[in-house]
N, C-alpha and C positions, 0 to 999 in steps of 0.2 A: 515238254522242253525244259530242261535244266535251264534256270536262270544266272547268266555270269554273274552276279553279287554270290551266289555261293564260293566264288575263286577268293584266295587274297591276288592282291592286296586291297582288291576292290568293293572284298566283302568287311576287313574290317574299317576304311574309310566309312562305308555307306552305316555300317554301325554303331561308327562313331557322333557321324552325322546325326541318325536317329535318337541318338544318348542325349547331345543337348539337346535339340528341338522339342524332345518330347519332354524333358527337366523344365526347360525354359521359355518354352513356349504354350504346347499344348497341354500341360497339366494345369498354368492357371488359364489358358481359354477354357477347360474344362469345368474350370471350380466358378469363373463367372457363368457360366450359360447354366450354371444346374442349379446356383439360385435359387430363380422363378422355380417353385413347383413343380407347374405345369411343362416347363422345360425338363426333368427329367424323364429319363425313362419310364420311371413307376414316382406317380406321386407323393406315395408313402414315403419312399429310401428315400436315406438320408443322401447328404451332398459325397461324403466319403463313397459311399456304395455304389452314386452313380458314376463318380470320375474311376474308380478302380477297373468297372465295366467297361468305361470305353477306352482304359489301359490295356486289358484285358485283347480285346479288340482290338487293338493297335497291337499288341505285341503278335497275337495270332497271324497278321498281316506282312507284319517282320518274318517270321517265321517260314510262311510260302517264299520269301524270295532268296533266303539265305540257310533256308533248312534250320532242323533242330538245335537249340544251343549248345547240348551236349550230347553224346553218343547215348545212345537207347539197349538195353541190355536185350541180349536176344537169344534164341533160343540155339545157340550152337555152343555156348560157353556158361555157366554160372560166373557170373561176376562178381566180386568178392568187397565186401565193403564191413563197416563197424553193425557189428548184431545179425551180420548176412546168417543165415541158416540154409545154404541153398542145398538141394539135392539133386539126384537123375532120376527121373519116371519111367520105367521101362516103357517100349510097344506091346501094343495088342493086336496083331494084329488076327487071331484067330476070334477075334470080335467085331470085327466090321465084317458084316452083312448085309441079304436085302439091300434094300434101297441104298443104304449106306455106301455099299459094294461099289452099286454103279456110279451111285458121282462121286468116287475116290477115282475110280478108273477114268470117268471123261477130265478130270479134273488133273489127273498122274498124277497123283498125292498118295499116302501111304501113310500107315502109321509110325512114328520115328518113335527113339529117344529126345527128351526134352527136358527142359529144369524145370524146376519147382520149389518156392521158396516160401519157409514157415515165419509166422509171426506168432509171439507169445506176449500173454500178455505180462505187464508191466510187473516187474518181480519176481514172475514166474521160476520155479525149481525144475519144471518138465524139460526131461531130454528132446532134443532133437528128433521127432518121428517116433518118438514111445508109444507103443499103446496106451488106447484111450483110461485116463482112472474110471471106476466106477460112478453115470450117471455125467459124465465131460459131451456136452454138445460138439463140434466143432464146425466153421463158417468156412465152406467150400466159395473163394474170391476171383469172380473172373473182372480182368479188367475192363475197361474202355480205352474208344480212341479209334474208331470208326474201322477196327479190323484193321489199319493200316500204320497205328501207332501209339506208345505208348508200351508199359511194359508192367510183369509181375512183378519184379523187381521190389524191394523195399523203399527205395530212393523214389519211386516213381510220384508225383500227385497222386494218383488214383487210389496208393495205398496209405492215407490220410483218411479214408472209408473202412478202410479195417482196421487203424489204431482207435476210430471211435468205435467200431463198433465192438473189441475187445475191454475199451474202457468203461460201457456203459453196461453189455450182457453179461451178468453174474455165472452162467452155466458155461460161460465160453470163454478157455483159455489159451485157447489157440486157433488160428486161422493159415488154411492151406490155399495157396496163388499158383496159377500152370502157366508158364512162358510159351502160351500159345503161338505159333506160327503167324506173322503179320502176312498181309497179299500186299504185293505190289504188283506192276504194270495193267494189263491191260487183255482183255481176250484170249485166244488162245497165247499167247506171251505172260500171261499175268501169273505169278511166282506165289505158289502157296493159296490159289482161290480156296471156297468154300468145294467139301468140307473139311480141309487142313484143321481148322481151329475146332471145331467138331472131335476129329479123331481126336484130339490135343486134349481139351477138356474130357472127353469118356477116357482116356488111360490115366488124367488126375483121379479122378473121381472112381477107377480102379484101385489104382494104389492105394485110395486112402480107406477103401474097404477090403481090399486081398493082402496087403501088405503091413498098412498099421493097425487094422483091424478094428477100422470104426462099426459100426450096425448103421446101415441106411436110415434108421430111425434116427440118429442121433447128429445127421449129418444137415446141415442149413446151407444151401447153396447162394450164394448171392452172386448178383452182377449190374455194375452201373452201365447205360450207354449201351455200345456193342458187347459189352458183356451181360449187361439183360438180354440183349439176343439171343448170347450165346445160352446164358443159362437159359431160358426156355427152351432151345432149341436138343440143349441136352437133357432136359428135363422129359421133355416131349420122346427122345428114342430111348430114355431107357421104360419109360408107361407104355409105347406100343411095341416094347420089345423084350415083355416079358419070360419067353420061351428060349430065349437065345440064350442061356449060359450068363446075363447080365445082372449085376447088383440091384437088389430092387430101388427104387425112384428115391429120393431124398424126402424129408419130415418136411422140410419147409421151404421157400421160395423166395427170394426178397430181390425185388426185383424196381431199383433205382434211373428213374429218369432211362427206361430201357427203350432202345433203337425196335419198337415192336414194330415197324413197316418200312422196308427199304425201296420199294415201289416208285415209281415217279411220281405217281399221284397223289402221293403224301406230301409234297412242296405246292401243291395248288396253292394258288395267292386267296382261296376264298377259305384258307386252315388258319391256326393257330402261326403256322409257318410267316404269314404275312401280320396278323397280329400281335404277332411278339416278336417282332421280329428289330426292334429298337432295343428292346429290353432283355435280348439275350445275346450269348458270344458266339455261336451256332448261328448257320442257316444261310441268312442271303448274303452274309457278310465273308463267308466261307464256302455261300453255294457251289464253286467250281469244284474245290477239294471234294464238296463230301461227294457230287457225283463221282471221282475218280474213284474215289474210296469204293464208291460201291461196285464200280467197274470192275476195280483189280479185287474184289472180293467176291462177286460171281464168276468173274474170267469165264470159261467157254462155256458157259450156262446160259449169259446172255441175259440182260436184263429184267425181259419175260419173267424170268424164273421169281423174280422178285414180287412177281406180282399172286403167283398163288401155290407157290411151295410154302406150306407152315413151318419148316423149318426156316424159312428166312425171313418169309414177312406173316407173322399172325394176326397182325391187324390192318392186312392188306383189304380196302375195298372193293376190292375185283369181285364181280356177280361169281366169276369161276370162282374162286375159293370155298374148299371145303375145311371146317376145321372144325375139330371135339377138342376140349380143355375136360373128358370125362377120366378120371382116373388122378388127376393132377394130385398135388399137396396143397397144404396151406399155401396161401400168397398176400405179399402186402408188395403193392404196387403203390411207389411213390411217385409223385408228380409234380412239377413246378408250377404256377400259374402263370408265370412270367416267362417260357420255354417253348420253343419253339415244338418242341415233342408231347404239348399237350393231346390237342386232338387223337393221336394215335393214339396214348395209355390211355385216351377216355373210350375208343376201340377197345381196347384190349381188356380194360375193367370190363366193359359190358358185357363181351363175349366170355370170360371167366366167372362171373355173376349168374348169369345163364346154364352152364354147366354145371357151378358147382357148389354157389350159394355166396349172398352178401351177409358183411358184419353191419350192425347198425353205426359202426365208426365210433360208437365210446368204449363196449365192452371188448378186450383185443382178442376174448374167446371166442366171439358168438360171430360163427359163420366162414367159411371159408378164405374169402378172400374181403383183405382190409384194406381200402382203397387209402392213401393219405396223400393229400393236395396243400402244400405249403404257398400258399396264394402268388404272395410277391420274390416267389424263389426260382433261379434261374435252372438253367441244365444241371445237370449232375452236381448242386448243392453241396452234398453232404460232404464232398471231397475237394470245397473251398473252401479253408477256415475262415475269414472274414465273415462268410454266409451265416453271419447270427443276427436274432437267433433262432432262426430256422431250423440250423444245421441239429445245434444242441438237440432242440425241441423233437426231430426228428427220427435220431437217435436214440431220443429216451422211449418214444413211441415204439419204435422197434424194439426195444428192450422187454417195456412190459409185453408187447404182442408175442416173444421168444418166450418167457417165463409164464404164456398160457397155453405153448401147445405142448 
């Protein structure tokens, strides 16, 4: 149900409202109570870090009653802004098959046209969508934002993760984002479910090998959030779908604070979900949204499905769940200690550790997959500048782990 504060004039009253009280009221109730210590969230952060969190939290709250602050770019238009580089990703559809096949069809989804939009890094000479120079990496970026928001877009937060991470990796001077399809509503009603954003990312991640003509080898796929999902999950159909006419799998994996279990059983109060659950902006504070989110993002799938399809949840607990990580790439799987998404990435390391081998965590060559856990760092970190310096520290980690494989 639509709530009326999104109308005027009663939505900008009630925002106006919120403007002082939270100026003049609840920022220094904030900065008194966090103090003591023991009163903030994480003992370490400082008093700034903890009052920003429960800003943070409070503005998200705003948010559910009066919607987004500003228009979200989406995937019907390229939106045009300062440095935009957007483009059009053709369909494929003579590549969705198998399994693919069928939940496009239970789902009436297809593969469309869609934007897509380049970042370069800082100074950069390279045209728009040139072929790669000889020995140029380049970071395939899927967003977050729970499948149901958020965008590629330049302007977005999310994309604060790709201007670090073109400032810190030396071999990488440009980064590719797909305006994947968001789900809304609900069951058979729910607009764009999985796997919309599936097709979305496999015609990215075509064009950026039939079209600008990278070699899979050269290609880094990354994704925070539900864009960890996402990237595994496309990671996952082009390794078991190698016969099909498909680009082979991507060099490397980098895979941020990712949404690895959509499951219900991932919110057990005896997870991470209950013990961090003061100290991040995710979870019980927003538990209605994210079930919706997952709603309109299964749509006639049906919840089940979340519990042991590895394209949705790979670090689903279900006894049912079958799952191989054999074939996979490199992966460095980041993690907050402070985040409600720990338990599940410590799923996911394990079952990736198991297939396909651990790093010992100093050398960023030796072994497969490089687990990094930023103790006192919340959800999706790396795409909160404040978050230092974790954020930095992070970035740098991933850099040397890129300039080892």
């Amino acid at each position: 149900m639509v709530s009326i504060l999104r109308y005027q004039p009663l939505k900008g009253l009630y925002l106006t409202y919120e403007f002082f009280s939270t100026v003049f009221l609840r920022v220094p109730l904030w900065i008194l109570t966090s103090i003591p210590k023991s009163w903030r969230p994480r003992s370490r952060w400082t008093i700034g870090r903890s009052v920003k969190l429960k800003l943070t939290r409070h503005m998200i709250a705003i948010t559910k009653n009066v919607g987004p602050f500003k228009p979200t770019p989406n995937y019907l238009a390229i939106t045009p802004g300062i440095d935009v580089n957007g483009i059009w990703i053709p369909p494929i559809p003579e590549l969705v098959k198998d399994e693919l096949a069928v939940w496009a069809n239970v789902s009436k989804v297809s593969s469309i046209r869609i934007p897509g939009y380049w970042q370069h890094k800082k100074g950069s000479t390279i045209d728009v969508a040139a072929p790669p120079m000889p020995g140029e990496k380049v970071v395939y970026a899927l967003h977050g934002g729970g499948y149901t928001a958020l965008s590629a877009h330049p302007s977005d937060p999310t994309a604060a993760i790709t201007r670090g991470l073109l400032q810190h990796i030396d071999s990488v001077h440009r980064a590719f984002s797909v305006e994947y399809r968001l789900s809304s509503g609900d069951g058979l009603e729910a607009q764009s479910p999985f796997p919309a954003a599936l097709l979305d990312a496999l015609a990215g991640y075509v064009y950026l090998v039939k079209t600008v003509g990278f070699d899979p080898s050269d290609i880094i796929v990354e994704g925070d959030s539900a864009g960890g999902n996402l990237a595994l999950a496309l990671t996952r159909y082009l390794v078991e779908h190698q016969d099909s006419g498909l680009p082979a799998s991507p060099s490397a994996l980098i895979l941020l604070s990712a949404w690895a279990d959509l499951s219900p059983q991932s919110a057990n109060p005896n997870t991470s979900w209950l013990d961090n659950s003061k100290s991040d902006y995710i979870g019980i504070v927003d538990g209605d949204g994210l079930l919706r989110s997952i709603r309109a993002f299964l749509g006639p799938h049906g919840l089940g499905a979340a519990e042991i399809n590895p394209m949705i949840s790979p670090a689903s607990r279900n006894p049912a769940m079958k799952i191989s990580f054999k074939g996979f790439p490199r992966t460095f799987i980041a993690a907050g200690g402070a985040e409600v998404f720990y338990d599940m990435l410590s799923v996911l390391n394990e079952r990736m550790v198991n297939d396909l081998g651990e790093g010992d965590g100093v050398r960023p060559d030796d072994g497969k997959v490089h687990w990094h856990c930023s103790p006192d760092a919340t959800h999706d970190w790396v795409a909160v500048p404040y978050h230092e310096p974790e954020r930095t520290e992070t970035l740098k980690e991933i850099a040397a782990w890129v300039a080892a494989t």
